[in-house]
BAVO-933325 format. One record per atom (N, C-alpha, C, O): z, y, x; residue in three letters. Coordinates in pm, whole numbers, padded with zeros to 5 digits, always signed. Each point is the difference from the previous one (the first is absolute). Layout:
<gukols>
ZYXala/...
</gukols>
This chain:
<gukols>
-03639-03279+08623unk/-00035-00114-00081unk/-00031-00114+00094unk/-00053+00025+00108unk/+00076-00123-00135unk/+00008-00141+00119unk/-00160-00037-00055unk/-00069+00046-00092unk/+00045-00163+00206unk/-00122-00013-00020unk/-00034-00122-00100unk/-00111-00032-00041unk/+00266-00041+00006unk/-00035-00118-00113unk/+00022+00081-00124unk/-00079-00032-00089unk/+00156+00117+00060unk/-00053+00109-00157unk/-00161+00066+00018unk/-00090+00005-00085unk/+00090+00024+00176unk/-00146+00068-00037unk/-00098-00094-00015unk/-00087+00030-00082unk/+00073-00180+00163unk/-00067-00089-00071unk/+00009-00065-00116unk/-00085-00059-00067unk/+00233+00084+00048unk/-00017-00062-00150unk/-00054+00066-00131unk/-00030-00044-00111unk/+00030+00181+00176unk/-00067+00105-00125unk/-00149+00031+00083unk/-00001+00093+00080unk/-00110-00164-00099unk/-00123+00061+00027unk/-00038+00124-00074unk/+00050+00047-00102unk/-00145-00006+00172unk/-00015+00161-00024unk/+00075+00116-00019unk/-00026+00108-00051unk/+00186-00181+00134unk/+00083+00127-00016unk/-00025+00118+00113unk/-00028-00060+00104unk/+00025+00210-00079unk/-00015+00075+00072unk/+00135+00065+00002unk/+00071+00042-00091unk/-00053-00046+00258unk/+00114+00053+00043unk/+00016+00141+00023unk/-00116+00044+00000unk/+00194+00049+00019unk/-00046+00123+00085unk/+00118+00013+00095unk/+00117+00002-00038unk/-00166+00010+00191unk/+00117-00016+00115unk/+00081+00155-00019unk/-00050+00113-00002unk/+00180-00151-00010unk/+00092+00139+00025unk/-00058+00165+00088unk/-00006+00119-00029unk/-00021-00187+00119unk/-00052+00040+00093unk/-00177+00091-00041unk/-00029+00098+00069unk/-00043-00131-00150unk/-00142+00066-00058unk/+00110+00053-00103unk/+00034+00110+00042unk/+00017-00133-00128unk/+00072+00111-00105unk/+00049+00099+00064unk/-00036+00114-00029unk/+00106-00132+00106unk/+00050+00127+00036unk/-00091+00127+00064unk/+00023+00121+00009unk/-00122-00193+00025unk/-00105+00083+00046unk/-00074+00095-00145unk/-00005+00122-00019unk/-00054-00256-00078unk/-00028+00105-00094unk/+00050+00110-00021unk/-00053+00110+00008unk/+00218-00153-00051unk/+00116+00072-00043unk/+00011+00147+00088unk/+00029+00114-00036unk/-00064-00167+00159unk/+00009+00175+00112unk/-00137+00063-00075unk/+00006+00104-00064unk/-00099-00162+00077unk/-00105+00101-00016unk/-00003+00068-00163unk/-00044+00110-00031unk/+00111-00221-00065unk/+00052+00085-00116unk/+00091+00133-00026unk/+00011+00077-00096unk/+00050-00083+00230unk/+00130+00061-00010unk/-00032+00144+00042unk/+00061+00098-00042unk/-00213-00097+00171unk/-00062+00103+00031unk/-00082+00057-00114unk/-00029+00119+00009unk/-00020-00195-00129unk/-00055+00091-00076unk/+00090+00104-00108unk/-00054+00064-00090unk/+00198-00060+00118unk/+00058+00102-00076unk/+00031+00105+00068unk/+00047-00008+00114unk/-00069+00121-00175unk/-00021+00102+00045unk/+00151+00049+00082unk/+00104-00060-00030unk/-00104+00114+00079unk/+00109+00042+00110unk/+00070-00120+00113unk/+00106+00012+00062unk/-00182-00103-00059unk/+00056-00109+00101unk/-00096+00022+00119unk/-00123-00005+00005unk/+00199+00026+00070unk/-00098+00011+00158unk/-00018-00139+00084unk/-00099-00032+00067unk/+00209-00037-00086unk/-00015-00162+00115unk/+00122-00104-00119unk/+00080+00032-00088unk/-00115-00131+00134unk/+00093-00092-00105unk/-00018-00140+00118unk/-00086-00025+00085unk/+00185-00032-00120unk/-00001-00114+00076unk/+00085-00095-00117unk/+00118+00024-00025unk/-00207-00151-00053unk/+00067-00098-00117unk/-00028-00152+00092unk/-00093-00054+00061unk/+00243+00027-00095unk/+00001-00172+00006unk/+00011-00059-00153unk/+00046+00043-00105unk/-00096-00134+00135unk/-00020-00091-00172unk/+00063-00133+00048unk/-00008-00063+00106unk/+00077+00043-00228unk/+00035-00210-00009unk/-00067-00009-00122unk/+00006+00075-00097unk/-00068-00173+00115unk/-00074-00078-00125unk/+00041-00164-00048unk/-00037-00106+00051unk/+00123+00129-00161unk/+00057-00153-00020unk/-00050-00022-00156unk/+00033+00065-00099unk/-00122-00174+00108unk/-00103-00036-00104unk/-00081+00083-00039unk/-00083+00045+00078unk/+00088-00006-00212unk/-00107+00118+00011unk/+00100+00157-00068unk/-00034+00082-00086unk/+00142-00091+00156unk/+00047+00107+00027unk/+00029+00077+00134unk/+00043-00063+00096unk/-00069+00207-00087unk/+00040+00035+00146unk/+00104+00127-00024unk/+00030+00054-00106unk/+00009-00027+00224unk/+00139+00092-00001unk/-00033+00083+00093unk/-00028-00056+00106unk/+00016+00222-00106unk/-00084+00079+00124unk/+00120+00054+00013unk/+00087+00018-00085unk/-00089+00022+00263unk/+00122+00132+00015unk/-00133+00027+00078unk/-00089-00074+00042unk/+00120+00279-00040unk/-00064+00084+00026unk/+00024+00090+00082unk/+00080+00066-00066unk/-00094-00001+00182unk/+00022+00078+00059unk/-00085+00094+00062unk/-00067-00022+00100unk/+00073+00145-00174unk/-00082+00116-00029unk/+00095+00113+00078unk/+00117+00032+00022unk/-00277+00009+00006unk/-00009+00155+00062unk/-00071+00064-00047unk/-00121-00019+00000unk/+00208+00152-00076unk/-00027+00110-00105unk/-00034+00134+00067unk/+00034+00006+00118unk/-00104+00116-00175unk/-00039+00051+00022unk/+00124+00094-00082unk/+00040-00009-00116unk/+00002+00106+00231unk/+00094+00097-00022unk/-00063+00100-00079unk/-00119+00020+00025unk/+00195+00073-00152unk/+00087-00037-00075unk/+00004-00064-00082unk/+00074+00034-00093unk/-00156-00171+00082unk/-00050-00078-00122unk/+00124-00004-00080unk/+00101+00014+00069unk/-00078-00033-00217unk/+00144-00030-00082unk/-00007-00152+00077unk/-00107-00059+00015unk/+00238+00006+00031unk/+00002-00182+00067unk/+00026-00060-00096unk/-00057-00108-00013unk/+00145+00148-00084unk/+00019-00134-00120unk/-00113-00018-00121unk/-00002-00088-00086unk/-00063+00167+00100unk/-00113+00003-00111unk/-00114-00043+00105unk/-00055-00098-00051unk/+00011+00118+00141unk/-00119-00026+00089unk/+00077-00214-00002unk/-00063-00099-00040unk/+00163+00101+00080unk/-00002-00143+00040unk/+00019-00072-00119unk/-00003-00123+00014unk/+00021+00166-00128unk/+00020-00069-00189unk/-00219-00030+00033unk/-00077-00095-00013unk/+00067+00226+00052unk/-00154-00019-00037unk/-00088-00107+00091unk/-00116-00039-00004unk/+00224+00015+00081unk/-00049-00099+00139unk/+00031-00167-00095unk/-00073-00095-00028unk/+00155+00113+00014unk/+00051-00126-00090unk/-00059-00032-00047unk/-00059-00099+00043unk/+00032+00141-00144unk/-00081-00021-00143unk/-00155-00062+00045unk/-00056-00100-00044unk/-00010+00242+00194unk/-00151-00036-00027unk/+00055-00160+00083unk/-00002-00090-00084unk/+00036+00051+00192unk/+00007-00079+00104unk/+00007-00159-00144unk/-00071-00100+00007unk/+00176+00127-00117unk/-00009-00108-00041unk/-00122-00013-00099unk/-00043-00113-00027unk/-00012+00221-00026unk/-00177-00033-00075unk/-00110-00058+00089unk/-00084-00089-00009unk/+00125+00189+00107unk/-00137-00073+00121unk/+00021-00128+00101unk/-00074-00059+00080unk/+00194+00045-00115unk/+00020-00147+00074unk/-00040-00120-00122unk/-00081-00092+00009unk/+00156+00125-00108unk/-00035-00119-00104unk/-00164+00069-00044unk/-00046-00063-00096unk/-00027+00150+00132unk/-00164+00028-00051unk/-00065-00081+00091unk/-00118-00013-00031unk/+00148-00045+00130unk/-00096+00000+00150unk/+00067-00165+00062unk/-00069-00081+00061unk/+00189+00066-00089unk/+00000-00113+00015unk/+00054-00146-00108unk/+00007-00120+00028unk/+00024+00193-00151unk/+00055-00117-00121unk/+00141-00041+00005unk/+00057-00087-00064unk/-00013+00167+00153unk/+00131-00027+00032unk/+00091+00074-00119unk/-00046+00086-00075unk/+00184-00136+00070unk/+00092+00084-00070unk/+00105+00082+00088unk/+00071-00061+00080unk/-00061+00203-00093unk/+00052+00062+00092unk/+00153+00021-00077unk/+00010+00060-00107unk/+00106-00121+00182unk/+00119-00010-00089unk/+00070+00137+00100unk/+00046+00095-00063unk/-00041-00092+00206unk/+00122+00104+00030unk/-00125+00138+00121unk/-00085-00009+00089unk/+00117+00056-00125unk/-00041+00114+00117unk/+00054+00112+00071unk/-00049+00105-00044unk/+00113-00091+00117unk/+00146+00031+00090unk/-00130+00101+00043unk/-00119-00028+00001unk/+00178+00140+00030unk/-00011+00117+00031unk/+00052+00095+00115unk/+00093+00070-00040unk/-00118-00054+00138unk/+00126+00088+00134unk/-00115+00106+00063unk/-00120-00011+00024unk/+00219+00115-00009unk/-00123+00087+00039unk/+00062+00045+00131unk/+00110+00046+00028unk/-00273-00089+00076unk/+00002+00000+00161unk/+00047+00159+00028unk/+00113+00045+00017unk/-00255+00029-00018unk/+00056+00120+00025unk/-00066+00092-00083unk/-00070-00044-00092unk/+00082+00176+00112unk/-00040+00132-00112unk/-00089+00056+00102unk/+00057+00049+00098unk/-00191-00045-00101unk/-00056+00073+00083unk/-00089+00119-00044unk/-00058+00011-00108unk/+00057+00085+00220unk/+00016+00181-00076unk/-00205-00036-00025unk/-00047-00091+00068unk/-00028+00154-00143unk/-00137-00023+00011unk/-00084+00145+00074unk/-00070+00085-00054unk/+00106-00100+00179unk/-00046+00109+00080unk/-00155-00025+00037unk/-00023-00118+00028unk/-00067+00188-00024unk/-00044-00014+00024unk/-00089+00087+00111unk/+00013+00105-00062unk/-00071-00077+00144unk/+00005+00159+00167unk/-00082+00053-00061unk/-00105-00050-00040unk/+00152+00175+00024unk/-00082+00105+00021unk/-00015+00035+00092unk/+00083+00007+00090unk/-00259+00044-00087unk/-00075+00064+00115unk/+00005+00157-00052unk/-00014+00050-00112unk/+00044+00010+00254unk/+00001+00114-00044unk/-00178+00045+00094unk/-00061-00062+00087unk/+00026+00208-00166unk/-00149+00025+00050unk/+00046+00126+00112unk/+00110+00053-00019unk/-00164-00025+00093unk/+00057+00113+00081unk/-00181+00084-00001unk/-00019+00107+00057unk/
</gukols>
């Protein structure tokens, strides 16, 4: 947004691409089977457009885990920042196994 629109609308609040997408990651960590996510956001007026790139937790189902990524990423983006969430692109980084060491007792 230039800086002679935003003066001409007092009390308008912006949100930089750049803080959405951040929300948007830490949204993306609260669904269950996502281990790491990395989201860029464009925000043009008060719409924004997320792509997503998630790392799943092996054998999560991927097309139902990332429908469910979709969906929350666009409630909690338009809950948290007033925005309208029109596209949310989806690619999945990698499948990672959820190992975790066992100690053995001797």
């Amino acid at each position: 947004m230039t800086a002679s629109l935003a003066a001409a609308q007092p009390g308008l609040t912006t949100v930089a691409d750049r803080a959405v997408g951040r929300i948007a990651g830490r949204a993306a960590m609260e669904v269950p089977d996502v281990l790491g996510c990395a989201v860029t956001a464009r925000v043009t007026g008060a719409v924004a457009t997320l792509d997503a790139r998630l790392d799943l937790r092996y054998p999560a189902p991927v097309a139902s885990t990332a429908a469910r990524v979709r969906a929350h990423l666009a409630g909690r983006v338009a809950e948290l920042t007033g925005l309208r969430v029109s596209v949310v692109d989806v690619s999945i980084g990698l499948l990672r196994a959820d190992t975790a060491v066992a100690r053995r007792v001797r």
